[in-house]
C-alpha positions as CSV (number, residue, x, y, z in Angstrom):
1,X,13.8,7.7,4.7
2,X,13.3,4.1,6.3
3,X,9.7,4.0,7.8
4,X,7.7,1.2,9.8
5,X,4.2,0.0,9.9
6,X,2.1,-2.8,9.1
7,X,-2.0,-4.1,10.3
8,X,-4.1,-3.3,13.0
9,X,-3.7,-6.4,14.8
10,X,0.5,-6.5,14.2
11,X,0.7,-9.4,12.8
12,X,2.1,-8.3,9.2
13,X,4.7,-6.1,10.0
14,X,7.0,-3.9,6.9
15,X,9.9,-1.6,6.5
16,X,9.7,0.6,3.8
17,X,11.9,3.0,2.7
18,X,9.8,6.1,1.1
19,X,9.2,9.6,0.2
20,X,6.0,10.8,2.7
21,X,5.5,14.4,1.0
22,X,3.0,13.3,-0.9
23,X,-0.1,11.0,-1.1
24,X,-2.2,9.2,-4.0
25,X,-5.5,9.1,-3.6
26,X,-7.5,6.6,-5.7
27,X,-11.0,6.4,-6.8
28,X,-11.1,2.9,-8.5
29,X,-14.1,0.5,-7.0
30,X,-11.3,-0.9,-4.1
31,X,-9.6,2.0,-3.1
32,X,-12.6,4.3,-2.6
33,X,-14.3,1.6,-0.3
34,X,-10.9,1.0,1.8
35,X,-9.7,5.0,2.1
36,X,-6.3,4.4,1.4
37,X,-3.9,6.8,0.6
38,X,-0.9,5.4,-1.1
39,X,2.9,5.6,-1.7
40,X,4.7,3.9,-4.2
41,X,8.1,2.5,-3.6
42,X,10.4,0.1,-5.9
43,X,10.4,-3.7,-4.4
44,X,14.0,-3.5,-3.6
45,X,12.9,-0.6,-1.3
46,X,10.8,-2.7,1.0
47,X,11.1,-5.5,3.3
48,X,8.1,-8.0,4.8
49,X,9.4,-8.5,8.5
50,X,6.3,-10.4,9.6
51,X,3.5,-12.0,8.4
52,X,3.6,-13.5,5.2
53,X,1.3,-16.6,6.4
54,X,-1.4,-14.1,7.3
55,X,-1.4,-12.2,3.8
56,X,-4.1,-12.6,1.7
57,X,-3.5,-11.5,-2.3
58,X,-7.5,-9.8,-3.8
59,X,-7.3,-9.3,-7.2
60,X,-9.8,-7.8,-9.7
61,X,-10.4,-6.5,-13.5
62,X,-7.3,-6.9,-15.7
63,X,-5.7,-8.5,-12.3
64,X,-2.7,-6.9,-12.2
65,X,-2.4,-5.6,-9.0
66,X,-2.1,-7.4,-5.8
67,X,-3.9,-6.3,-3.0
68,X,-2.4,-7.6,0.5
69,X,-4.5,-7.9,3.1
70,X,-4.3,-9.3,7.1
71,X,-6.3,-12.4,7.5
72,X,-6.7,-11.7,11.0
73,X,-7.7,-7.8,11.6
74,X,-8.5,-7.7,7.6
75,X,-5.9,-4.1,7.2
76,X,-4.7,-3.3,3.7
77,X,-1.1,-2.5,4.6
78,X,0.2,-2.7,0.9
79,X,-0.1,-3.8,-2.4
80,X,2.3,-5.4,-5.4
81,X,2.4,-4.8,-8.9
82,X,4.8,-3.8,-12.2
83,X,5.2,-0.3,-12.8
84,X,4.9,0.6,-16.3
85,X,8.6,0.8,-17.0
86,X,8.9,-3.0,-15.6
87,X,10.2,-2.1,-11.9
88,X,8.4,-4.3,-9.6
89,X,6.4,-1.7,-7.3
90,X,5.1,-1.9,-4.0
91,X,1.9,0.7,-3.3
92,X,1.9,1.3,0.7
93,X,-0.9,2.4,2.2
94,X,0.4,5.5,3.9
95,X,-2.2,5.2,6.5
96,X,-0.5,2.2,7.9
97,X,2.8,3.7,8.4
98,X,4.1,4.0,12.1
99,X,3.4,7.9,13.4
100,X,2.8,9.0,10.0
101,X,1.1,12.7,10.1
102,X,-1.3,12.5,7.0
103,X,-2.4,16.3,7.3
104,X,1.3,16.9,6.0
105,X,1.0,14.9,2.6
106,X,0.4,16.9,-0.4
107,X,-2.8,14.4,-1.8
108,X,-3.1,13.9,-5.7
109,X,-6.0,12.6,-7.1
110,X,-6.1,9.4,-9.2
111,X,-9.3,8.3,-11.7
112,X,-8.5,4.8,-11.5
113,X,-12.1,4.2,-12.1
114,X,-10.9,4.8,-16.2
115,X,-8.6,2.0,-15.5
């Protein structure tokens, strides 16, 4: 299913299109701090419709994972990366989905802090 969302302040705006019955929730150093609870997609399966001027990439450790943040309102709407069978990958942080209802997504813990 095609879903919308994007930062606080609206300036990065995203289509996505993604499974919602589930959630990852991460404990590596960044995620912990920011809350999120992500969804993974393939590239092909999403589309920036705003805001790529106001993206700022954070990287940190092995550096493979790009974190995207607003410059303006500071909101992690998603992240980019290669999955481990080459797919380019986009992570979305579910929270930032349009209307999503996050007391329906099944959450799986992740120890990224053995990453």
């Amino acid at each position: 299913m095609k879903h919308k969302g994007g930062c606080h302040c609206g300036k990065v705006r995203y289509e996505v299109e993604i499974n919602l019955d589930k959630a990852l929730s991460c404990n590596c150093s960044v995620c912990e701090k920011r809350g999120s609870l992500l969804g993974f997609a393939p590239e092909i399966n999403f589309t920036l419709v705003s805001g790529e001027k106001d993206l700022q990439d954070y990287q940190f450790n092995k550096k493979v994972i790009h974190h995207l943040f607003c410059k303006n309102c500071g909101i992690l709407p998603f992240g980019k990366a290669i999955g481990p069978d080459g797919t380019k990958m986009v992570a979305i942080n579910l929270r930032t989905i349009d209307g999503v209802d996050l007391k329906k997504l099944a959450i799986q813990e992740h120890d990224g802090r053995k990453i």
